[in-house]
C-alpha positions as CSV (number, residue, x, y, z in Angstrom):
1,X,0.0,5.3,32.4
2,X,-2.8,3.0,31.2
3,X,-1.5,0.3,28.5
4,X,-3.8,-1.0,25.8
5,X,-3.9,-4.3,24.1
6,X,-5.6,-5.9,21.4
7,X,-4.5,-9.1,18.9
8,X,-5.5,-9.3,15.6
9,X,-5.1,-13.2,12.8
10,X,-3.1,-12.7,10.0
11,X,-5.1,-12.6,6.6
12,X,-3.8,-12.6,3.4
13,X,-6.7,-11.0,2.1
14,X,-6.5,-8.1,4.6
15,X,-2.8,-7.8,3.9
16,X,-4.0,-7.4,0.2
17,X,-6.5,-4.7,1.0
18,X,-4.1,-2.6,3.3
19,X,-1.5,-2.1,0.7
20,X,-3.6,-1.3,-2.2
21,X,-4.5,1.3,0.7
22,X,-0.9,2.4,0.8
23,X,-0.6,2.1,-2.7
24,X,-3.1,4.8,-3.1
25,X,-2.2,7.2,-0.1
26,X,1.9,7.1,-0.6
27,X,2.2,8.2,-4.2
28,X,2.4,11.6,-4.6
29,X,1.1,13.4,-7.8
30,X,4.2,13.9,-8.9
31,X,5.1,10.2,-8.3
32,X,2.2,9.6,-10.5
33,X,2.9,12.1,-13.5
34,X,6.4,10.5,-13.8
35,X,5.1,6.8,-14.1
36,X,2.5,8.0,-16.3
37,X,5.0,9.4,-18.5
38,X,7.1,6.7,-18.1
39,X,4.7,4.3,-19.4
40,X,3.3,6.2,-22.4
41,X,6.3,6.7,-23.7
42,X,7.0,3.2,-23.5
43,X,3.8,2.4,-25.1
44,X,4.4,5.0,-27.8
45,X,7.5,3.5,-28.9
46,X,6.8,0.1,-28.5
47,X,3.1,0.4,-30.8
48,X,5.5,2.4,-33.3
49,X,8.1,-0.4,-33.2
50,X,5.1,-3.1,-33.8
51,X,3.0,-1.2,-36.3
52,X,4.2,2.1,-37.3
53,X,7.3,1.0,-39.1
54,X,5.8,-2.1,-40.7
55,X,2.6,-0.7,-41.9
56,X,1.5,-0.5,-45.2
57,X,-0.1,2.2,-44.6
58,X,2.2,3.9,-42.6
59,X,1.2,6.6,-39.5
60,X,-2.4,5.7,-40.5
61,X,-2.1,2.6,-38.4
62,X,-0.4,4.0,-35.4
63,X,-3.2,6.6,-34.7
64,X,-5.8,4.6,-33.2
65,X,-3.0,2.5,-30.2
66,X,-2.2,6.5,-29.0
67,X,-5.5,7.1,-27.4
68,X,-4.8,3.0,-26.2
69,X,-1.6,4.1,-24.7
70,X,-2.2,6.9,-23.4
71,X,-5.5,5.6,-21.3
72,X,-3.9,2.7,-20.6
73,X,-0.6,4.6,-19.0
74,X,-3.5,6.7,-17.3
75,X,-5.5,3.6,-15.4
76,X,-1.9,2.1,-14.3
77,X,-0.3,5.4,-12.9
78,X,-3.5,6.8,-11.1
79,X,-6.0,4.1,-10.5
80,X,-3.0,1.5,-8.8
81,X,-5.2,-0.4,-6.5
82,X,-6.5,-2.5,-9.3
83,X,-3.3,-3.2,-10.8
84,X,-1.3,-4.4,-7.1
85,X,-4.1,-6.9,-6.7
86,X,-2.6,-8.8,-9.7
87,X,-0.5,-11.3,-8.4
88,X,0.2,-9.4,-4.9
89,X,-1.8,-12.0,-2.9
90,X,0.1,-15.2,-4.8
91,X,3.4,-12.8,-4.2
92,X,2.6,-12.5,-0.7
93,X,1.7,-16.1,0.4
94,X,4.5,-17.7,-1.4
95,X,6.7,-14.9,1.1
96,X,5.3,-15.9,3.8
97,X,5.6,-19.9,3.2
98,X,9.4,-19.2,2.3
99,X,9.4,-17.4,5.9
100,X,7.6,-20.5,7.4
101,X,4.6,-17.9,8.1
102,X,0.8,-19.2,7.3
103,X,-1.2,-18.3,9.9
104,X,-0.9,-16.3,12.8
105,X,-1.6,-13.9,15.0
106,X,-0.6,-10.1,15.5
107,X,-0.7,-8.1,18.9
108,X,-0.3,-4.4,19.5
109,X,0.1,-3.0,22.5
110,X,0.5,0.5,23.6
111,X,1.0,3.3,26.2
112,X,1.7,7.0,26.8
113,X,5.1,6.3,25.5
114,X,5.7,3.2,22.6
115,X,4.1,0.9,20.6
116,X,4.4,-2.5,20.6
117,X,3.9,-5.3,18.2
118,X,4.7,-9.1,19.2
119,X,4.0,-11.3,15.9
120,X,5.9,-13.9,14.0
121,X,7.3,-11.9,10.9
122,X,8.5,-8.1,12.0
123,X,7.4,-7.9,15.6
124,X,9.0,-4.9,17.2
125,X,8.6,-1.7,19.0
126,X,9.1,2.2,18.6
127,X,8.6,5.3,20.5
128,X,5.7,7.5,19.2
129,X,8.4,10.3,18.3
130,X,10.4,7.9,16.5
131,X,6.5,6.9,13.9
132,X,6.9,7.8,10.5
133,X,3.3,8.3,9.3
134,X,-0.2,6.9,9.7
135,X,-3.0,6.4,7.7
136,X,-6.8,6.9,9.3
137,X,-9.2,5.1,6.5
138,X,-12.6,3.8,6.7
139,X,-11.9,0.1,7.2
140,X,-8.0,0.4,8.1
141,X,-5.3,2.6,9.9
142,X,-2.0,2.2,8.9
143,X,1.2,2.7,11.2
144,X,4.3,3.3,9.4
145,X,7.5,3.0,10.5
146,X,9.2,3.8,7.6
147,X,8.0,5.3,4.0
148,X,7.0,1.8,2.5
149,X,7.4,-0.6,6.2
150,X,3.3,-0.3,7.5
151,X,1.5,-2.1,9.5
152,X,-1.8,-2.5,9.2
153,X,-4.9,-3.0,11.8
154,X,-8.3,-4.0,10.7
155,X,-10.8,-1.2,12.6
156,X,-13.5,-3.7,13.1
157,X,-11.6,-6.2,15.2
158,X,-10.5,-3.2,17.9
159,X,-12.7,-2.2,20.7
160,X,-13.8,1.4,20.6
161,X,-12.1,2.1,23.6
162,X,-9.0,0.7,21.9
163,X,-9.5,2.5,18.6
164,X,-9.8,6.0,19.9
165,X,-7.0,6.0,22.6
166,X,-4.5,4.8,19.6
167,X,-5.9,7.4,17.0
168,X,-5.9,9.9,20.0
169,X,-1.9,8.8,20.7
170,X,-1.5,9.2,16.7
171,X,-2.7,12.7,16.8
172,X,-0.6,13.4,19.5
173,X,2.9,12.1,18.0
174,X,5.0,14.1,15.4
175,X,4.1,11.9,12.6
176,X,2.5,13.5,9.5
177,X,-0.6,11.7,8.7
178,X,-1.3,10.8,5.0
């Protein structure tokens, strides 16, 4: 049974990047339907509580803020990658001084039979039958261990050799891939 290895630095850009990923993959459209409605209805009452009832005019002046609401409730629900970067990366460094975490470095290693990771913040290992999901993207594949605990690795700093035996072990394990 051949074991593979590879190590990875922390970046809190890259830590950014993967959960906007996640973001985007985990939300189902159902997920997103209910936020959406969520939100415009909370829009909706809140531009009637600001301008509807003190207008002059009346309804006249609420008409224009529904189209407003309504795209704005739209962009938030099902375009969320844009939204998470604001203030996720000032969110995430101040965790990780708190934690005593700056820099670092992350290594996976894996066989036939587990995974594992040996870091400074939520090193660990798992069996492949006991993987959640996983993510294959362009630029990232995310491992999850749980519906919102991921980790992520960076294609480009894997050897191919690396790359394909863990997507290949992936493939293989009872995890649904998202």
């Amino acid at each position: 049974m051949r074991e593979y290895r590879f190590t990875q630095p922390y970046d809190l850009d890259r830590t950014v990047d993967a959960y906007e990923i996640h973001t985007h993959v985990s939300r189902s459209q159902a997920e997103r339907r209910n936020i959406f409605l969520i939100l415009a209805v909370t829009f909706l009452a809140l531009t009637w509580a600001l301008f509807g009832m003190r207008s002059d005019t009346g309804l006249a002046a609420y008409w224009p803020w529904i189209p407003l609401s309504l795209g704005l409730s739209a962009l938030i629900a099902w375009f969320p990658r844009r939204w998470n970067r604001v203030g996720l990366k000032g969110q995430l460094a101040t965790r990780m001084k708190q934690l005593g975490i700056e820099e670092g470095q992350t290594t996976y290693v894996f066989d036939d039979e587990q995974m594992r990771i040996e870091d400074d913040y939520v090193g660990g290992k798992f069996a492949w039958s006991d993987l959640y999901a996983w993510h294959d993207g362009p630029d990232y594949l995310l491992i999850y261990r749980a519906p919102q605990f991921f980790y992520s690795i960076v294609k480009a700093d894997v050897d191919t050799e690396s790359l394909s035996a863990l997507v290949q072990r992936l493939k293989s394990s009872p995890a649904k891939q998202l």
